[in-house]
C-alpha positions as CSV (number, residue, x, y, z in Angstrom):
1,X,97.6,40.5,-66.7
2,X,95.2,40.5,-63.4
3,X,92.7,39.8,-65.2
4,X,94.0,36.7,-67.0
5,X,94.8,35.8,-63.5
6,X,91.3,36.1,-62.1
7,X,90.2,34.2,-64.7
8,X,92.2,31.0,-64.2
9,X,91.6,31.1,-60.9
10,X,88.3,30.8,-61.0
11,X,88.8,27.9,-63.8
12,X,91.2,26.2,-61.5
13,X,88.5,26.5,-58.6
14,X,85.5,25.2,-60.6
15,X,88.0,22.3,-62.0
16,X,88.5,21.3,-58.6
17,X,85.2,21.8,-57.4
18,X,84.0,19.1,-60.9
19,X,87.0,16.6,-59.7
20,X,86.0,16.4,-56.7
21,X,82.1,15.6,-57.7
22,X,83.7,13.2,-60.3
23,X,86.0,11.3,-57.1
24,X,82.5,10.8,-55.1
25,X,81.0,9.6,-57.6
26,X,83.2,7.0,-59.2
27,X,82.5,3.0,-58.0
28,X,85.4,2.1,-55.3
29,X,85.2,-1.2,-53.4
30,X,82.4,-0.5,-51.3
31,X,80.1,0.9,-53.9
32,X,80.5,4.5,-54.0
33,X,77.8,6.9,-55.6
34,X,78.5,5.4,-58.6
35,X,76.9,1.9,-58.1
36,X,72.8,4.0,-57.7
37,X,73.2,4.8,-61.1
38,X,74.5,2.1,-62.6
39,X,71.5,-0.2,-62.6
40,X,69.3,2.3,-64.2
41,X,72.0,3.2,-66.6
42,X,71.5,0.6,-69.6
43,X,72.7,2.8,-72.6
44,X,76.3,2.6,-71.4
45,X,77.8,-0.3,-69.4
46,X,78.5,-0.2,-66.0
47,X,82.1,-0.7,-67.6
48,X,81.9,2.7,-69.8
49,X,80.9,4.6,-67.2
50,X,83.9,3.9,-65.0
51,X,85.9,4.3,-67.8
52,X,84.7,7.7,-68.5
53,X,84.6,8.9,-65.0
54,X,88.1,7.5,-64.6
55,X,89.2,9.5,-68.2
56,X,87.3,12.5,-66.5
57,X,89.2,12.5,-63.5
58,X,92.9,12.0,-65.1
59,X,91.4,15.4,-67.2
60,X,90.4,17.5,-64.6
61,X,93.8,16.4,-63.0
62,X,95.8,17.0,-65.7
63,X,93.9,20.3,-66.2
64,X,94.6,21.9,-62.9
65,X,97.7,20.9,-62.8
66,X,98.8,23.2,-66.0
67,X,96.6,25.7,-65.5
68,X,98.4,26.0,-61.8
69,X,101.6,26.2,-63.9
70,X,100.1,29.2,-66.1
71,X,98.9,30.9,-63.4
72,X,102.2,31.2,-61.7
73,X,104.0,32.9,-64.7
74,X,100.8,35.2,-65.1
75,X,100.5,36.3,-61.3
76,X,100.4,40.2,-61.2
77,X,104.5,40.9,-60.1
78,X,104.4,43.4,-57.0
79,X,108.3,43.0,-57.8
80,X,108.1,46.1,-60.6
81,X,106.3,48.2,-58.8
82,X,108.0,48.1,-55.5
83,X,111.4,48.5,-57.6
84,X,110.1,51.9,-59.5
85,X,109.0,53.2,-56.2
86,X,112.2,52.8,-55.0
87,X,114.4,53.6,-57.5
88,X,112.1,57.2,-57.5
89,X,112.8,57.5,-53.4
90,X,116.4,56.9,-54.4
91,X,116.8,59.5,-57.1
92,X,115.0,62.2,-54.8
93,X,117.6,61.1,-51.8
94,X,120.4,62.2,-53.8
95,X,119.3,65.0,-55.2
96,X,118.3,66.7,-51.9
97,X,121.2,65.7,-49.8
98,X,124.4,66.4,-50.9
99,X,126.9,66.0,-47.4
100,X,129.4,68.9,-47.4
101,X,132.7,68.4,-45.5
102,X,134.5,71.0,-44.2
103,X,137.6,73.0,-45.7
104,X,140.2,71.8,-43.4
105,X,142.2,68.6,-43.2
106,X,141.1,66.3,-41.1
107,X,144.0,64.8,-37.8
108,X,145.6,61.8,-38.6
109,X,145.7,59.3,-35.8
110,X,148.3,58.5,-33.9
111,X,149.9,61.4,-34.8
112,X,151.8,63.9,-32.3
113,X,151.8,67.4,-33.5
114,X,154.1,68.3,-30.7
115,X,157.0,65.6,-32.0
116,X,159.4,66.8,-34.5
């Protein structure tokens, strides 16, 4: 199960690290990265482009979003191993120490032995 972990970890870090590149480049209103690339670009429109960068970014969003999700039910649980630990201290507790009361009755407060 670590393992799985790790791995989706470092999927969720590289998806970030691609929506971000994908954010910096897309066209906003002042021109962005996006607009250098687009004049040379003449294979796809400058329309296509934002369409697939905009695609690409609801993608990468969507993708880190569930794989946060996945992640959370496949997080190594410290929960089970803590428990067995102590449920083991437990067991040896009560097998070592039994408390022994003594033989005798025990006063009963409030009570006057001298009264009859």
């Amino acid at each position: 199960m670590q393992a799985a972990y790790i791995v989706i970890s470092v999927i969720i870090v590289l998806a970030s690290v691609l929506l971000t590149l994908v954010v910096i480049v897309q066209n906003s209103k002042g021109g962005g990265l996006a607009a250098n690339f687009a004049s040379g670009n003449q294979t796809f429109g400058v329309r296509q482009t934002a369409d697939f960068l905009e695609k690409l970014t609801w993608g990468l969003a969507a993708t880190i979003i569930v794989l946060c999700i996945v992640a959370n039910f496949v997080i190594p649980s410290k929960k089970q191993q803590n428990s067995s630990a102590l449920k083991q201290q437990l067991e040896q507790t009560e097998q070592a120490t039994t408390p022994e009361f003594p033989a005798g009755t025990l006063p009963v407060e409030g009570a006057n032995p001298d009264a009859k």
